[in-house]
Short mmCIF file of the C-alpha atoms (twelve columns), coordinates in Angstrom:
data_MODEL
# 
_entry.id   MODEL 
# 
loop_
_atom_site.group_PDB 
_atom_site.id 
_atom_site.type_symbol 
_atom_site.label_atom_id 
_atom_site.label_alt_id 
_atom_site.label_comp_id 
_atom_site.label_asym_id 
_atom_site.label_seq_id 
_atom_site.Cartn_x 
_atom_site.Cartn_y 
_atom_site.Cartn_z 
_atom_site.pdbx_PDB_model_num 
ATOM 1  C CA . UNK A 1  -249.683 -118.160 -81.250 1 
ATOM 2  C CA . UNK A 2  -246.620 -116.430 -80.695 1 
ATOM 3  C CA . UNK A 3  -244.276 -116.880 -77.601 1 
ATOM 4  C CA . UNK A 4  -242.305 -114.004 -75.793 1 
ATOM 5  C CA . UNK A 5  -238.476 -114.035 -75.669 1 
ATOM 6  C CA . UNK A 6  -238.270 -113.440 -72.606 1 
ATOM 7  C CA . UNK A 7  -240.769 -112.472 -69.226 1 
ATOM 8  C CA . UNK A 8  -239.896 -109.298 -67.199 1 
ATOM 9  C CA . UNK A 9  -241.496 -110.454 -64.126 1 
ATOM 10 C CA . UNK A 10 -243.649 -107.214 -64.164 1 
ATOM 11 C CA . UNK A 11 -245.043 -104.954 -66.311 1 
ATOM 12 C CA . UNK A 12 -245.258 -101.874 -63.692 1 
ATOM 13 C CA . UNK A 13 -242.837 -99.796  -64.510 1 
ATOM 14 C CA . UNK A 14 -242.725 -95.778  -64.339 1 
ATOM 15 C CA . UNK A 15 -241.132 -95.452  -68.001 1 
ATOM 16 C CA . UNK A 16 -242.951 -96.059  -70.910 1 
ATOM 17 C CA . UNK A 17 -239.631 -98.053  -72.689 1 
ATOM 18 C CA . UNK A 18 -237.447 -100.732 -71.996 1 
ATOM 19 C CA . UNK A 19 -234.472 -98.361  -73.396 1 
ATOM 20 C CA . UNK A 20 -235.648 -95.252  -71.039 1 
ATOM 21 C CA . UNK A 21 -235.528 -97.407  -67.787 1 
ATOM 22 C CA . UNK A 22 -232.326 -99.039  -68.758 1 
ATOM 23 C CA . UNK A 23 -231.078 -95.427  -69.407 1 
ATOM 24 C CA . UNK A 24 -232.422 -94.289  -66.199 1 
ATOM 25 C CA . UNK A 25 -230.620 -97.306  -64.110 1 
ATOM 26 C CA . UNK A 26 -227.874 -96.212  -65.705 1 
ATOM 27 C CA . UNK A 27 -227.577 -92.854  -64.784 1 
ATOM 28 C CA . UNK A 28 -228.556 -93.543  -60.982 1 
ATOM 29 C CA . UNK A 29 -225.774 -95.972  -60.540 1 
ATOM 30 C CA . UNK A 30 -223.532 -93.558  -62.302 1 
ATOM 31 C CA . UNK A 31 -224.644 -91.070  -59.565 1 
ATOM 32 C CA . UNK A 32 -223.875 -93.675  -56.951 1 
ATOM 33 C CA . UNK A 33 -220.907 -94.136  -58.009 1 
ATOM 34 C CA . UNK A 34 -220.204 -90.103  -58.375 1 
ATOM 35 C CA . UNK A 35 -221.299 -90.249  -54.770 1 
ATOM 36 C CA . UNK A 36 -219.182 -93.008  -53.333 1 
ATOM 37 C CA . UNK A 37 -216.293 -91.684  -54.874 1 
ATOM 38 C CA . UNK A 38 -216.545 -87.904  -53.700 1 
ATOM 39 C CA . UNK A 39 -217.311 -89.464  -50.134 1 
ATOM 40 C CA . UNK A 40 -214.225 -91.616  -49.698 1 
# 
């Protein structure tokens, strides 16, 4: 019986990939940052 690395926590998620949702954090805190900066 084999063990997992590692346990998400979850496994609801609204992207079918680990890589997608990583990509997808990625570009929303790029836009928060986009955001912040055009603000101050």
């Amino acid at each position: 019986m084999e063990e997992k690395q590692f346990d998400r926590g979850t496994s609801l998620s609204i992207f079918v990939s680990d890589r997608r949702e990583d990509l997808g954090a990625l570009v929303a805190a790029l836009a928060i940052a986009i955001g912040i900066v055009l603000l101050i």
